[in-house]
N, C-alpha and C positions, 0 to 999 in steps of 0.2 A: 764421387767415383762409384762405379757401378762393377759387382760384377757378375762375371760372363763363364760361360763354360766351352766359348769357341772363341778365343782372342782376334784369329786369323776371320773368321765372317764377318763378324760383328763391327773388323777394322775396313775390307772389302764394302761393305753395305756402307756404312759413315764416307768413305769414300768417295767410293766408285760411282754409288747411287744421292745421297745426298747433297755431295760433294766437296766435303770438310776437308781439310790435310793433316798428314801426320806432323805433329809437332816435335813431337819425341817418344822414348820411347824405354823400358829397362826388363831388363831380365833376373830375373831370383835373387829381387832385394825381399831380402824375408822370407822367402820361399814364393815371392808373388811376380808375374811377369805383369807388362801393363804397357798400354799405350794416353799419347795426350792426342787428340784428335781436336781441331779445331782451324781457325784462320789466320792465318798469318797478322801482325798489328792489332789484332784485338784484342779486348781485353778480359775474355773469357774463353774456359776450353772445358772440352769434357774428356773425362778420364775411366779408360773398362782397363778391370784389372782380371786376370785369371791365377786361380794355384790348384792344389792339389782336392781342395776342397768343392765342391760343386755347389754351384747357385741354384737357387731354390726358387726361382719365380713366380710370381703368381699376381700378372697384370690382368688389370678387367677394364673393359672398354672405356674408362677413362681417364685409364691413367698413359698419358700424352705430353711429350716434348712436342713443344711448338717452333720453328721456325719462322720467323717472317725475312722472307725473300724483297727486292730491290723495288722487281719490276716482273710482270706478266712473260716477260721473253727466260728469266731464271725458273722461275715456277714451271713453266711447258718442259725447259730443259731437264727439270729434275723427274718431273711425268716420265720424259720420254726412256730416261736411262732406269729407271724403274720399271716401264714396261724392256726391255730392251733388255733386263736382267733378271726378268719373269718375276718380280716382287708385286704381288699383285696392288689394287688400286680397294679400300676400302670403304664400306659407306658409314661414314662416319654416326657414332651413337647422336654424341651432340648435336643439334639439326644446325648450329652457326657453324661449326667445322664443315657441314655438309652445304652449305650456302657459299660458305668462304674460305673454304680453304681445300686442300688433299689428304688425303691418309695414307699413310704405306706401315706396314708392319715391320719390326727391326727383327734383325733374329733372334732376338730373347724374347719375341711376344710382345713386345711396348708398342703401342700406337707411339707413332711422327704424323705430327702436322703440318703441312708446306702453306704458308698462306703469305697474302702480297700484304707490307710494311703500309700499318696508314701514315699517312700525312695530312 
């Protein structure tokens, strides 16, 4: 669980632009609200919590969740709706993210990486 000081963006961006779903979701257990963000049948999710307390972040160029996507037609699509949502396109520190993969910035500052699934 990570947390966030914008529940509502940070749910938008996982969303909208990476393309995860809401799993679930709670409000003021403990004073904490939180969402489960992830895919449906699988067998992992990630989880941003928000309360009254502010997150304190403090990401440096590699600290990066990785994605690997299916196929090159998923990866374009997640470009496109990243450009499409003005989140910009980054050049990645590592030179193998910048070979093989994409970078977009979450709004808490963390590097995402979209890169194609080897096989």
């Amino acid at each position: 669980a990570r947390h966030t000081n914008d529940l509502n963006r940070i749910t938008e961006f996982y969303t909208q632009v990476i393309g995860l779903q809401v799993l679930g979701s709670f409000d003021d257990h403990s004073h904490y609200d939180g969402v489960f963000l992830g895919q449906l049948g699988r067998d992992w999710h990630l989880e941003f919590t928000k309360s009254d307390d502010r997150a304190d972040h403090r990401p440096d160029r590699d600290d990066l969740m990785v994605f690997y996507v299916e196929d090159a037609m998923e990866l374009e699509t997640i470009r496109d709706r990243a450009v499409e949502a003005q989140v910009p396109i980054v050049v990645s520190k590592n030179p193998y993210w910048r070979d093989n993969g994409v970078e977009l910035t979450d709004p808490d500052g963390f590097g995402i990486i979209i890169t194609l699934e080897k096989k």
